[in-house]
Short mmCIF file of the C-alpha atoms (twelve columns), coordinates in Angstrom:
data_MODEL
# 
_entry.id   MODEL 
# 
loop_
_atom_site.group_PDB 
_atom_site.id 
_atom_site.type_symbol 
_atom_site.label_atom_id 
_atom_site.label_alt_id 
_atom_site.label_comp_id 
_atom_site.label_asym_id 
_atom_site.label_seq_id 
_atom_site.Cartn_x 
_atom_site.Cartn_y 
_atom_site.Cartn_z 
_atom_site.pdbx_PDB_model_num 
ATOM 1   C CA . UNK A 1   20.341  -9.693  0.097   1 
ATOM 2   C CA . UNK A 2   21.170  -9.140  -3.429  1 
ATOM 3   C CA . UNK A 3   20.661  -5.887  -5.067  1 
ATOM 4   C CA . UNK A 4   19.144  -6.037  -8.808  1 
ATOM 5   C CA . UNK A 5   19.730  -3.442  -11.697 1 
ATOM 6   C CA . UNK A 6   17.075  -0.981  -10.412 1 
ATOM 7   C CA . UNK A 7   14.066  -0.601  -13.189 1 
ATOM 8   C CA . UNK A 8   11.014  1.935   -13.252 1 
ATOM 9   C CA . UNK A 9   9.242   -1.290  -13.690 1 
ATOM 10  C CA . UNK A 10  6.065   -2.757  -12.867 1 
ATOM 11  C CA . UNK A 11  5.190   -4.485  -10.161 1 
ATOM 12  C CA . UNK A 12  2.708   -7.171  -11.451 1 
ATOM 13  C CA . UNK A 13  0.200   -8.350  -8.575  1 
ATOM 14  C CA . UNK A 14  -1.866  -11.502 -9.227  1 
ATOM 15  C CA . UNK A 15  -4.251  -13.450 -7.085  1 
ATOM 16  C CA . UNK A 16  -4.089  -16.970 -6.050  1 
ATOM 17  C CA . UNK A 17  -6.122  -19.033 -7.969  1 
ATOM 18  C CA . UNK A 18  -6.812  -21.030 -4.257  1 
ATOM 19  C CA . UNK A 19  -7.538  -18.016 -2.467  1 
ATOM 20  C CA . UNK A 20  -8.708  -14.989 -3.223  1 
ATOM 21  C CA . UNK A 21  -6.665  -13.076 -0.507  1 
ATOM 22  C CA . UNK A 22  -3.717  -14.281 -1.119  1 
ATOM 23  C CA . UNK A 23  -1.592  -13.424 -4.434  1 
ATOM 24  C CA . UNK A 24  1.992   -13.067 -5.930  1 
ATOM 25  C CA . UNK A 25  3.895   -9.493  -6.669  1 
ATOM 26  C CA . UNK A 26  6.330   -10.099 -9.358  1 
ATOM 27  C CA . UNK A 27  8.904   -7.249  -10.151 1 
ATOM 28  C CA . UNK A 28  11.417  -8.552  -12.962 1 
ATOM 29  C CA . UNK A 29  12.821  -11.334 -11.491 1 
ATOM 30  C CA . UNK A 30  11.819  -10.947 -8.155  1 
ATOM 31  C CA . UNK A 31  8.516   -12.683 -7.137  1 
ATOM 32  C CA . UNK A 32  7.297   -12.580 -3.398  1 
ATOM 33  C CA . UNK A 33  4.240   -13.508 -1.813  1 
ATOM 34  C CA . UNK A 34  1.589   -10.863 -1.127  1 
ATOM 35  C CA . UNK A 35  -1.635  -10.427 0.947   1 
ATOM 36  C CA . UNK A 36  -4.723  -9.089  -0.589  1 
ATOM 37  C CA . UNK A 37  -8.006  -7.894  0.446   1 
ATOM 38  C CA . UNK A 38  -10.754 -9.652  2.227   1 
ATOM 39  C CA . UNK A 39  -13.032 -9.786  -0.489  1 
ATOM 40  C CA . UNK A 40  -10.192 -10.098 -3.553  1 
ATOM 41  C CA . UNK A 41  -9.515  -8.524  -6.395  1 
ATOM 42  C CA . UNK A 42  -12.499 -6.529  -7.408  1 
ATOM 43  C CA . UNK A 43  -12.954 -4.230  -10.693 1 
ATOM 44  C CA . UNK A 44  -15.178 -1.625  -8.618  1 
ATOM 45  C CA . UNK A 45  -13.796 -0.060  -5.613  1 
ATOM 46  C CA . UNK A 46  -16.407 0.615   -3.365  1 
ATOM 47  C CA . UNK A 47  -14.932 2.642   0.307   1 
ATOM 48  C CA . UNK A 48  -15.576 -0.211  3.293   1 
ATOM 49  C CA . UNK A 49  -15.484 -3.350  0.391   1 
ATOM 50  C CA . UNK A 50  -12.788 -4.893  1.593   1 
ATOM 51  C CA . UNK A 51  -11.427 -5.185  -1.893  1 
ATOM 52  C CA . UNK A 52  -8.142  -4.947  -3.765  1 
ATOM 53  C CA . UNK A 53  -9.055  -2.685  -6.862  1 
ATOM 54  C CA . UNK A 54  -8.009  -3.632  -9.974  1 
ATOM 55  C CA . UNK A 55  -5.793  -1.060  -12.287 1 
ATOM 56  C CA . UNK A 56  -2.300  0.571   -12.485 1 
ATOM 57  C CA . UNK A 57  -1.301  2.713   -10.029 1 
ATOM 58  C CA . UNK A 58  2.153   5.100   -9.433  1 
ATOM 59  C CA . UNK A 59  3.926   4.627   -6.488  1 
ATOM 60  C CA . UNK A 60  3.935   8.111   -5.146  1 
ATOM 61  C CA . UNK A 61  5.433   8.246   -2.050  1 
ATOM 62  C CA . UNK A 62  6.942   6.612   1.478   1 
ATOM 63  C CA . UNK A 63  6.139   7.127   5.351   1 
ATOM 64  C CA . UNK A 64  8.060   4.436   7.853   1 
ATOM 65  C CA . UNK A 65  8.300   4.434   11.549  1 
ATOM 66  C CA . UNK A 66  11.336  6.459   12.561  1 
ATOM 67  C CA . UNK A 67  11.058  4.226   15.580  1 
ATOM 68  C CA . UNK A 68  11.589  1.459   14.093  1 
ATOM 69  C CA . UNK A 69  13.993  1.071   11.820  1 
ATOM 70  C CA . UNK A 70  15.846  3.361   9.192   1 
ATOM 71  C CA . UNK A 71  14.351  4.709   6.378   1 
ATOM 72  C CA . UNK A 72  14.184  2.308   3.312   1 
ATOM 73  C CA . UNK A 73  16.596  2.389   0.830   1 
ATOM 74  C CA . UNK A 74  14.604  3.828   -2.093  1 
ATOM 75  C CA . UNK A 75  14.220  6.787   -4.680  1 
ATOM 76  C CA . UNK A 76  10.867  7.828   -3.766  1 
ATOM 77  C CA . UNK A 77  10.077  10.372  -1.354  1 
ATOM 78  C CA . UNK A 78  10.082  9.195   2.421   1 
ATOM 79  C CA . UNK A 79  8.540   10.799  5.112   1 
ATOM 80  C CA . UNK A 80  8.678   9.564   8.969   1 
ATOM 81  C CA . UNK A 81  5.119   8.682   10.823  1 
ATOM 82  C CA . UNK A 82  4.648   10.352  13.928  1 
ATOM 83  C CA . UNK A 83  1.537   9.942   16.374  1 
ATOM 84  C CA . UNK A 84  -0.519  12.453  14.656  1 
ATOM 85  C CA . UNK A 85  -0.166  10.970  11.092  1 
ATOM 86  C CA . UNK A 86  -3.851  9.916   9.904   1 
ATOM 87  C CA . UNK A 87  -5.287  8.984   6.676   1 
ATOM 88  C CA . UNK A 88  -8.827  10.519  6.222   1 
ATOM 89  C CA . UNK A 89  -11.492 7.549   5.383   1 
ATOM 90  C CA . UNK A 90  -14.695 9.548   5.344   1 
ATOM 91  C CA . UNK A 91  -16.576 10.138  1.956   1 
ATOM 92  C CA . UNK A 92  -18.214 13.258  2.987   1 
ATOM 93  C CA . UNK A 93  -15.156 15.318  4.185   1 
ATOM 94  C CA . UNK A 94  -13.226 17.445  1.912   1 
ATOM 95  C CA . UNK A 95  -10.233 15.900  2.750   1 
ATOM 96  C CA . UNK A 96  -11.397 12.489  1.824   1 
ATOM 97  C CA . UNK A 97  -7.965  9.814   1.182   1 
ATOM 98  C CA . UNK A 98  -5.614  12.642  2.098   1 
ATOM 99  C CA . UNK A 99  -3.267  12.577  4.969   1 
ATOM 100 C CA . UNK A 100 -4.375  14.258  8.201   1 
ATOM 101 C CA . UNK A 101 -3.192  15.202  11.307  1 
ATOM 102 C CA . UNK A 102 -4.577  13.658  14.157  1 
ATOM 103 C CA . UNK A 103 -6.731  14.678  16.350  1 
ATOM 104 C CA . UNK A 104 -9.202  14.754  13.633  1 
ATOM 105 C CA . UNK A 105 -12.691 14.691  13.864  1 
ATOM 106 C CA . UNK A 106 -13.651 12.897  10.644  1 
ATOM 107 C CA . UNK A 107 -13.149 9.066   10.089  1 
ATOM 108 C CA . UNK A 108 -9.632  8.382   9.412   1 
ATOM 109 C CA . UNK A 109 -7.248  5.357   9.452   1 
ATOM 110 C CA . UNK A 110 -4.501  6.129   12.265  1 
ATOM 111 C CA . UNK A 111 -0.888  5.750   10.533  1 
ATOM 112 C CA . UNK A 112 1.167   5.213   13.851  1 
ATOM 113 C CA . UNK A 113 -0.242  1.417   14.528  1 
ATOM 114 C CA . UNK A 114 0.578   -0.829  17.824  1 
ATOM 115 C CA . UNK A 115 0.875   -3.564  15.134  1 
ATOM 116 C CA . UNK A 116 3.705   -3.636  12.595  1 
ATOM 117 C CA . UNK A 117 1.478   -2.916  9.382   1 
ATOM 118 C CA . UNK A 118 2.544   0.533   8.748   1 
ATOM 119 C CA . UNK A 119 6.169   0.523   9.869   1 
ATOM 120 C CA . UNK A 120 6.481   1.066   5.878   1 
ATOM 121 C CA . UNK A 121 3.556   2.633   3.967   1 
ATOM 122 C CA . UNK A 122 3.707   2.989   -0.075  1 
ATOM 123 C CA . UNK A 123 0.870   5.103   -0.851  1 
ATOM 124 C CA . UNK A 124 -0.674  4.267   -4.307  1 
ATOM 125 C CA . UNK A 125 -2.234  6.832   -6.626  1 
ATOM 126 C CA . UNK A 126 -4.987  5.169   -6.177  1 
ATOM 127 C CA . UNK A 127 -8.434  7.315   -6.273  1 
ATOM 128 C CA . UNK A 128 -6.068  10.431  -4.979  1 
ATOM 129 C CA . UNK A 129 -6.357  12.829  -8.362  1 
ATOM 130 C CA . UNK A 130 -9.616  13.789  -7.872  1 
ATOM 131 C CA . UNK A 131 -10.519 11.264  -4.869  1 
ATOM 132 C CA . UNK A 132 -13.953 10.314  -6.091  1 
ATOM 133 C CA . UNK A 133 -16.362 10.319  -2.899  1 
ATOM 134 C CA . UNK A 134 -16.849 6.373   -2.287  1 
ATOM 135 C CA . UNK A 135 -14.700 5.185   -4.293  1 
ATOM 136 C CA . UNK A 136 -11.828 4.039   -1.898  1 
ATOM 137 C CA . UNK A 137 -9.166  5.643   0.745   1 
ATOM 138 C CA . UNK A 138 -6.047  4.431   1.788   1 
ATOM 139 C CA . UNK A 139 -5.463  1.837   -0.514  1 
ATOM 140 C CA . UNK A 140 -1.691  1.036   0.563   1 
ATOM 141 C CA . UNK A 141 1.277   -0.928  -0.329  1 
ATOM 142 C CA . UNK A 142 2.179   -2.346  2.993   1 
ATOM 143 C CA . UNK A 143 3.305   -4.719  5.508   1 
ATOM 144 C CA . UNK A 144 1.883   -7.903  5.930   1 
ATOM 145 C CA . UNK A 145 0.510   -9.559  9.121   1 
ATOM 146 C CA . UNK A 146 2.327   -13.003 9.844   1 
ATOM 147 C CA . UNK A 147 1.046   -15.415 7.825   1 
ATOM 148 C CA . UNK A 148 -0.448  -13.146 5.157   1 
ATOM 149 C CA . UNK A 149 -3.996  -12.763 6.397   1 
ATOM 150 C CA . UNK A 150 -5.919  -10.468 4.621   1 
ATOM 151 C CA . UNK A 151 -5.945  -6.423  4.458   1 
ATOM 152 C CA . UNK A 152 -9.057  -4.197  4.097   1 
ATOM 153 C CA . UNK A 153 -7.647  -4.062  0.426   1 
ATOM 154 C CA . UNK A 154 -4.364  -2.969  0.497   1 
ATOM 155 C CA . UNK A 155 -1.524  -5.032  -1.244  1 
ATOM 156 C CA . UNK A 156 0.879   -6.237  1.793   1 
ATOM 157 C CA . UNK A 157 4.488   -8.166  1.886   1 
ATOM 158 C CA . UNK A 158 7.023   -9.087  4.469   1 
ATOM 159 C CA . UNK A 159 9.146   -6.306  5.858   1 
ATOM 160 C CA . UNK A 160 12.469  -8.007  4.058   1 
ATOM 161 C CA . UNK A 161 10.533  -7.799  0.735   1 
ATOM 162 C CA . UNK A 162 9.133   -4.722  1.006   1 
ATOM 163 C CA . UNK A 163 12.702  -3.216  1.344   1 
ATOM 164 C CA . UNK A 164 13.686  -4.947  -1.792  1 
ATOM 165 C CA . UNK A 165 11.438  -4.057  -4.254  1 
ATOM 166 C CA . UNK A 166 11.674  -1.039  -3.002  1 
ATOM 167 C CA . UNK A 167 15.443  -0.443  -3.373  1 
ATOM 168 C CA . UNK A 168 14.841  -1.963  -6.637  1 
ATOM 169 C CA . UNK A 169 12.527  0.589   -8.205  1 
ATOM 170 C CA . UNK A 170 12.687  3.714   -9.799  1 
ATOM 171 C CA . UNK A 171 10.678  6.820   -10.098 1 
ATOM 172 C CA . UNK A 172 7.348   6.258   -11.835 1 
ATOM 173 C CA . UNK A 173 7.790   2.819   -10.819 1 
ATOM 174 C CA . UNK A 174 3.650   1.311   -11.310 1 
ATOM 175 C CA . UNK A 175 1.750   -1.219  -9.328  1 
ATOM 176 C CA . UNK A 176 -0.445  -2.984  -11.518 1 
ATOM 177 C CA . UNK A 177 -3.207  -4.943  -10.267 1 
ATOM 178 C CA . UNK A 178 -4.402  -7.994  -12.564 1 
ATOM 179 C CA . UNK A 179 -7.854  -10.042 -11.964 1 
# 
């Protein structure tokens, strides 16, 4: 794998014109494949929507499974995943799209999956500064499924791509969401 310059950057996410779920992430001169959300690209995040929201976002920060495989190469803050990392989902809870610890009585997302979707998490400022009740949790930067099926509205790529756009990026590097 070749390493580029690295570059605050943008990464520039656009959807297929052929399917709504499926787009391209473009970051300089690399361009990869992505998966979107069920319902597209939509310009009003609603929580449960099944949409990618539309907008610029920071990515803030890392979590990976410790279990399986190293930490990614990056300048953003990692953090491992254990079994009792959980993303709060519920609109009425104070700690609505924060990171919990599990057990936890409220809705949440659990971060430690059977599946390979979280084994690298990107979490986007993304209705986090205030969270707006309703508005959308855990919108994600993540792993895809095989074959790119869609997420409940996160922005997903392969494991090998994920790794290099992240080792590619800087500090304040921005996802920006296009319709």
């Amino acid at each position: 794998m070749k390493t580029l310059k690295k570059s605050a950057g943008m990464l520039e996410v656009r959807a297929s014109p052929l399917n709504r779920t499926r787009g391209v992430l473009s970051l300089g001169r690399i361009t990869v494949p992505c998966a979107l959300g069920r319902t597209g690209i939509v310009m009003r995040k609603r929580e449960g929507d099944g949409g990618t929201p539309v907008g610029r976002f920071e990515l803030l920060h890392v979590y990976y499974r410790p279990d399986r495989g190293l930490p990614p190469a990056t300048l953003l803050p990692t953090e491992p995943l254990t079994p009792a990392s959980g993303w709060c989902d519920d609109p009425g809870h104070r700690l609505y799209n924060r990171p919990v610890q599990l057990p936890f009585a409220a809705s949440h997302e659990k971060m430690w999956r059977d599946d390979r979707l979280y084994d690298i998490i990107v979490v986007l400022d993304c209705n986090l500064n205030p969270a707006v009740k309703g508005q959308g949790s855990a919108i994600f930067f993540h792993i895809a499924r095989p074959g790119y099926s869609p997420t409940e509205g996160c922005v997903a790529v392969s494991p090998e791509h994920m790794r290099l756009i992240l080792q590619n990026i800087d500090l304040g590097a921005e996802m920006v969401i296009h319709t």
